[in-house]
C-alpha positions as CSV (number, residue, x, y, z in Angstrom):
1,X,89.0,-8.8,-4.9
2,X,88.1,-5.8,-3.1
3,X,85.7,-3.4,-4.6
4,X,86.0,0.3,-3.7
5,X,82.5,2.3,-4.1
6,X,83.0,6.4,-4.2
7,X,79.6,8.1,-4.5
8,X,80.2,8.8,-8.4
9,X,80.7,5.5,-9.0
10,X,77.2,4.7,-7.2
11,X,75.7,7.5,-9.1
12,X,77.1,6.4,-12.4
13,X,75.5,2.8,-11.2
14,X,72.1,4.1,-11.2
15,X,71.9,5.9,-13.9
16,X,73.2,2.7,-16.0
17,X,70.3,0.8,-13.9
18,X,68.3,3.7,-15.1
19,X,68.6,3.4,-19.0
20,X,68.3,-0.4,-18.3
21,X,65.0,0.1,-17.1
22,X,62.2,-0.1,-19.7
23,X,59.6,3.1,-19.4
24,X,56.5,1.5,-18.7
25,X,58.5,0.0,-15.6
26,X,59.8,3.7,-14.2
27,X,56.7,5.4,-15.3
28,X,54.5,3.2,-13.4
29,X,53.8,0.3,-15.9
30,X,52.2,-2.8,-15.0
31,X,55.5,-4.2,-13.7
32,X,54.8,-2.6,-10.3
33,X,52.6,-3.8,-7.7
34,X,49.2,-1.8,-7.1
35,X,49.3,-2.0,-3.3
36,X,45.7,-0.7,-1.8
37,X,45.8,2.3,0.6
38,X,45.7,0.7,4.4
39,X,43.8,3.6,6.0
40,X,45.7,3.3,9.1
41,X,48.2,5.0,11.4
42,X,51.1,4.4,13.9
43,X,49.6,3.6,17.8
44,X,49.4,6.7,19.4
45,X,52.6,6.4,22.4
46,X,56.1,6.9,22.6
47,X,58.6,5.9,25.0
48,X,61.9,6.9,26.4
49,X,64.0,6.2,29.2
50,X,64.6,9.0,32.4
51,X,67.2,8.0,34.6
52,X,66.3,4.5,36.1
53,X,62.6,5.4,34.8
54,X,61.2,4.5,31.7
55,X,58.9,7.1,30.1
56,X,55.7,6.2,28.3
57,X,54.3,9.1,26.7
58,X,50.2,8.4,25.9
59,X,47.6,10.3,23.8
60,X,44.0,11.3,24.7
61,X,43.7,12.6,21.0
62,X,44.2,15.5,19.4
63,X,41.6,18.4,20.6
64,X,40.7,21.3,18.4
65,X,39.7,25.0,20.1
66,X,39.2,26.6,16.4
67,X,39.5,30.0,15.7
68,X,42.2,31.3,17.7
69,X,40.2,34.9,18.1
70,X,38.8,35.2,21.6
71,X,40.5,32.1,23.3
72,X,44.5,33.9,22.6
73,X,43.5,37.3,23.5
74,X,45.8,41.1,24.2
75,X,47.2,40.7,21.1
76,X,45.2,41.7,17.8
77,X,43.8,38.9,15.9
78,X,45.6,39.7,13.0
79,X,49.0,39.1,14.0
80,X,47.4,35.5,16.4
81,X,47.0,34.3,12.5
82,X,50.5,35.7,11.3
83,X,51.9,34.3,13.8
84,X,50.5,30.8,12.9
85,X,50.8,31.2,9.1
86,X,54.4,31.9,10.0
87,X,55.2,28.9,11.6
88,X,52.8,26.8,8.9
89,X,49.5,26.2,10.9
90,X,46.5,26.4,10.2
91,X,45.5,31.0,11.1
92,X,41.7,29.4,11.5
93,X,41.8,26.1,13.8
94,X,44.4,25.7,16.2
95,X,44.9,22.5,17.6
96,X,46.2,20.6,20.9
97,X,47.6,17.6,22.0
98,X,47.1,15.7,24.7
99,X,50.0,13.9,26.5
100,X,50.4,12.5,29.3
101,X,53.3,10.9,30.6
102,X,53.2,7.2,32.3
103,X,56.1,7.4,34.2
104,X,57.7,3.6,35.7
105,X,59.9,4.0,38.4
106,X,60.3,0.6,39.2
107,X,58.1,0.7,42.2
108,X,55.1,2.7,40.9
109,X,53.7,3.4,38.1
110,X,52.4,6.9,37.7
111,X,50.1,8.5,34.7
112,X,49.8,12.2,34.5
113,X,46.4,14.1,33.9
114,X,43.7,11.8,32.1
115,X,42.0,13.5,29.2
116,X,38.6,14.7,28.1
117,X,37.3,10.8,28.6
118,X,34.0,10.4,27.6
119,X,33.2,14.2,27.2
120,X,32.8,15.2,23.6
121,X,32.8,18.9,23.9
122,X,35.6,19.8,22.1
123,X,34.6,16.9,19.5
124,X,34.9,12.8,18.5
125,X,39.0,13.3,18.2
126,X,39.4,13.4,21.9
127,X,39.0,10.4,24.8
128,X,41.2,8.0,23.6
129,X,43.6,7.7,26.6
130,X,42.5,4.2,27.3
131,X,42.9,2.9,24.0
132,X,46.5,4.3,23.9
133,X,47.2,2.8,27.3
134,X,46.5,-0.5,26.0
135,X,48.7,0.1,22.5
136,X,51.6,0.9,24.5
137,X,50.9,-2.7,26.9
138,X,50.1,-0.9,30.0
139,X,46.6,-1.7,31.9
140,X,44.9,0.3,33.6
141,X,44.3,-1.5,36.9
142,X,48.5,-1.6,37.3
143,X,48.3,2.0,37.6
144,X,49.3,3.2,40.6
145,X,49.2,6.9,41.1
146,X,47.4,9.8,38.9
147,X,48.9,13.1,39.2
148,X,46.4,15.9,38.3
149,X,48.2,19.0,37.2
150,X,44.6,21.0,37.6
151,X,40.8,19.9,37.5
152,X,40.1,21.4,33.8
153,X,37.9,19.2,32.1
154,X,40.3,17.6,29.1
155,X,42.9,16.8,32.6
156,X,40.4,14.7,34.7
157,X,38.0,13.4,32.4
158,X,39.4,10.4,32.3
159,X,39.1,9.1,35.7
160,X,35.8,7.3,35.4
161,X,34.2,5.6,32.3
162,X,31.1,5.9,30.9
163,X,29.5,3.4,33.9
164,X,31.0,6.6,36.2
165,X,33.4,3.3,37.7
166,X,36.8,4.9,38.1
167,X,39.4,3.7,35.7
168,X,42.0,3.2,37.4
169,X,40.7,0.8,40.2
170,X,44.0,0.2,42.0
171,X,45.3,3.8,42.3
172,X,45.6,6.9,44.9
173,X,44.7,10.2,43.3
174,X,46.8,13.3,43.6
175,X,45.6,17.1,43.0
176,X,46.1,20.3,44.8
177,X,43.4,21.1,47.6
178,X,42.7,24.5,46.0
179,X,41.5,23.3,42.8
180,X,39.7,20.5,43.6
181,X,37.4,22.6,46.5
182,X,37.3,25.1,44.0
183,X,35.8,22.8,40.6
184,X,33.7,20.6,42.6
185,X,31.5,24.0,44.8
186,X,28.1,23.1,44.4
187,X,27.8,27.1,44.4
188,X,28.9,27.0,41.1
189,X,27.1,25.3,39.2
190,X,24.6,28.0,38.4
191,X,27.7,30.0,37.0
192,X,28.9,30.1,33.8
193,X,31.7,27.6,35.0
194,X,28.6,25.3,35.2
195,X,29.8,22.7,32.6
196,X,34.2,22.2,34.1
197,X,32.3,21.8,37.7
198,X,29.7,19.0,36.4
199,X,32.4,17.7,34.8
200,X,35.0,17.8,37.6
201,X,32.2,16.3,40.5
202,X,31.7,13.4,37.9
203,X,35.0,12.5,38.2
204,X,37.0,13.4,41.4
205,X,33.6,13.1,43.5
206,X,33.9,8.7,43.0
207,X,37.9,8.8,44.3
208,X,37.3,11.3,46.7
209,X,38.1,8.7,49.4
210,X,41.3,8.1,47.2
211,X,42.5,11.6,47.0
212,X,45.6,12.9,48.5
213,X,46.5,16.8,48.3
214,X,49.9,17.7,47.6
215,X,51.6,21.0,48.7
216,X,54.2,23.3,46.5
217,X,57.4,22.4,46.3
218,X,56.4,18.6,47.7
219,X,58.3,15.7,46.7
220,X,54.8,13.9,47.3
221,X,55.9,10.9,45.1
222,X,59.4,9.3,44.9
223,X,61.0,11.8,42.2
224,X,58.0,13.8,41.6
225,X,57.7,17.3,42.8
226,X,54.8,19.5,43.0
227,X,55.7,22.8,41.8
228,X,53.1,25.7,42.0
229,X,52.3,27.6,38.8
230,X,48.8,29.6,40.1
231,X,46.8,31.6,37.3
232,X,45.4,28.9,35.0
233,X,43.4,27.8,37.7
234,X,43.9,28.5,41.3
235,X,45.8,25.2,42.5
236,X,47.5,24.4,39.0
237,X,51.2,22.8,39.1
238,X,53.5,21.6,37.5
239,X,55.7,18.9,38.4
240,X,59.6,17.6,38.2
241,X,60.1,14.6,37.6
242,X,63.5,13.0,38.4
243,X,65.4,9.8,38.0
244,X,69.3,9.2,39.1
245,X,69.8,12.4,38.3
246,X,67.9,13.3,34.9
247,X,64.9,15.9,35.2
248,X,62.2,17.2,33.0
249,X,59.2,19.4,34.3
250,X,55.9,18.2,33.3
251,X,54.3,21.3,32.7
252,X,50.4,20.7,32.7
253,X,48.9,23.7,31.3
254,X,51.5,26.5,31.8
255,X,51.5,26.8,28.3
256,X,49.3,26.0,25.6
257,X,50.7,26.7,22.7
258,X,54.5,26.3,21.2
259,X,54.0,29.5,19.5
260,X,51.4,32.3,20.8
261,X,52.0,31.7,24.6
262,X,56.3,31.2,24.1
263,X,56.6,34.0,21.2
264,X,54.7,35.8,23.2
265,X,54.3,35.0,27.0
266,X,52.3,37.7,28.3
267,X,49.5,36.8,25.7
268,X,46.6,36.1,27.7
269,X,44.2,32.9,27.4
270,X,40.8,32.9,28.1
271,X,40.6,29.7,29.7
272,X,43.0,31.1,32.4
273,X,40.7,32.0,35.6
274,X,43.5,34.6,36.3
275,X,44.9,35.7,32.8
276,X,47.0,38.2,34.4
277,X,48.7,36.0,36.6
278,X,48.7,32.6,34.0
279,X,51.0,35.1,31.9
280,X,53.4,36.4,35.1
281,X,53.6,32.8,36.0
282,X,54.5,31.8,32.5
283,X,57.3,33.9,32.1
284,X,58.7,32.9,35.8
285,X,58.7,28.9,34.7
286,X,59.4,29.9,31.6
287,X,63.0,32.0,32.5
288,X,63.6,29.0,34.8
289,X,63.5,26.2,32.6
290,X,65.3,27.9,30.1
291,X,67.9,29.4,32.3
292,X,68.4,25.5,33.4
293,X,68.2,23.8,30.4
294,X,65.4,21.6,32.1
295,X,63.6,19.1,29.5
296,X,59.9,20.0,29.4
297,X,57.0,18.0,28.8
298,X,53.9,19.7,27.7
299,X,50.8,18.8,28.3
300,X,49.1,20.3,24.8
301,X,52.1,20.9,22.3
302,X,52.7,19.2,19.5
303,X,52.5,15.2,20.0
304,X,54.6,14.1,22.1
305,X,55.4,17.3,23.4
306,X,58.6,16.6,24.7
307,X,61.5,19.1,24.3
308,X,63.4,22.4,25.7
309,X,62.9,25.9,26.1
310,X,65.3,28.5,25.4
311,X,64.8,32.4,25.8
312,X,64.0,33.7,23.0
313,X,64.1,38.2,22.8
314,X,61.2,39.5,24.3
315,X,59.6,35.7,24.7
316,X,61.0,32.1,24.3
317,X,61.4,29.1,21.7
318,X,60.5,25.9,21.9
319,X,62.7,22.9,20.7
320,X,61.0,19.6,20.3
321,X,63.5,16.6,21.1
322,X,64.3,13.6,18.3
323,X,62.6,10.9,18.9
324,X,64.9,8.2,19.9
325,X,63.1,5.0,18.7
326,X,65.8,3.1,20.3
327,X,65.7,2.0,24.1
């Protein structure tokens, strides 16, 4: 016999289950298990494949900057918070990610930018790239290359432990010249930039026999290449990352924010040591990647930060990608 189900028939099925159903059973009646509350939550990495490549995307934790007013700055405070409550965030505390791509190639493997590690100053939620290294099966001595998009302190903190022993014992070290002579002067530490230098010397002095600097437009790893993007810090970049023949541009700290530095590009941050050029440069990557359909992966949008970018009037949008939880 063959048995034809049209979705009135199934409707008209559980409504019949329905009036089957005694209330204490529908209404929560001792019928149904109590299950206790587990308290827990999914491990914090996602993976996808790139080509040839497989991509594991890690977390150092969320990190918090608070009140938008006087970090987003050249556009009144009142419309930083409409802008948030428009999009459903919170106007008061805005929050970042933290991802970093671990990119297998099949030859090396390659993490991107390392976290706040054991630095707490933007609070307890950050410094957990370790742990999400080891929920995703990857250890940390099979690392072989760690790409530094810039030497702010939540993108090399990571690099050594709490011992000052680098992390990542079995791998070279890749920044820009610029930005590392420029966060490790011992002329600055009596500035108010006192705090990212201490910060940056803790952790790129140890590997400085390890370091190799890379040079704009560099293919300085097999498919990855260094792509300049100056105003953040003096030596940030991005980077393109290719496999047999799909892209996406990690995009370090080009942008910050899905919504107040796309919506509005020329916004200016104040962790920016150039805000004036951050913003020029943002809207250059910006037009390209959209103008190229390029996948992006940002460092600090919402976890795992892995979409497009499409222009957008006067700014741009941002599109996060499904996650495909099949391989």
């Amino acid at each position: 016999m063959t048995t034809n189900l049209s979705r009135r028939s199934l409707l008209a099925l559980g409504a019949g289950l329905g009036a089957g159903l005694g209330a204490s059973t529908l209404l929560g009646g001792s019928a149904l298990a109590r299950a206790p509350k587990l308290g827990t939550q999914t491990p914090y990495w996602h993976r996808f494949e790139l080509g040839d490549a497989e991509v594991t995307v890690v977390s150092d934790g969320p990190l918090p900057l608070g009140d938008p007013s006087g970090t987003f700055t050249g556009v009144p405070k009142e419309e930083v918070k409409k802008m948030l409550t428009d999009n459903f965030l919170n106007p008061d505390n805005v929050v970042l990610e933290q991802n970093s791509p671990v990119v297998n190639t099949g030859d090396k493997l390659i993490l991107f930018d390392t976290g706040m590690g054991t630095s707490q100053a933007f609070g307890p939620t950050t410094g957990r790239q370790q742990k999400s290294l080891a929920e995703a099966g990857i250890k940390a001595s099979d690392i072989d290359a760690v790409v530094l998009s810039h030497a702010h302190i939540d993108h090399i903190g990571g690099i050594v432990g709490a011992d000052d022993k680098p992390l990542f014992p079995n791998a070279q070290y890749y920044i820009s010249q610029a930005d590392f002579d420029y966060w490790t002067d011992e002329g600055k530490l009596g500035s108010p930039l006192k705090d990212f230098v201490v910060h940056a010397r803790k952790n790129l002095l140890p590997v400085r026999d390890r370091l190799v600097f890379f040079k704009d437009g560099q293919e300085f790893l097999p498919g990855v290449q260094a792509m300049a993007a100056p105003g953040h810090t003096v030596g940030h970049h991005m980077f393109m990352v290719t496999s047999n023949g799909k892209s996406f541009a990690f995009l370090g700290d080009l942008t910050h924010h899905a919504v107040l530095l796309l919506e509005r590009p020329l916004m200016e941050f104040s962790y920016d040591t150039d805000p004036k050029q951050s913003a020029q440069t943002r809207v250059k990557m910006l037009t390209m990647l959209a103008a190229n359909k390029i996948p992006v992966m940002s460092y600090h949008f919402a976890w795992p930060g892995y979409g497009h970018v499409a222009k957008n009037g006067e700014g741009f949008r941002y599109y996060p990608e499904p996650m495909n939880m099949l391989l």
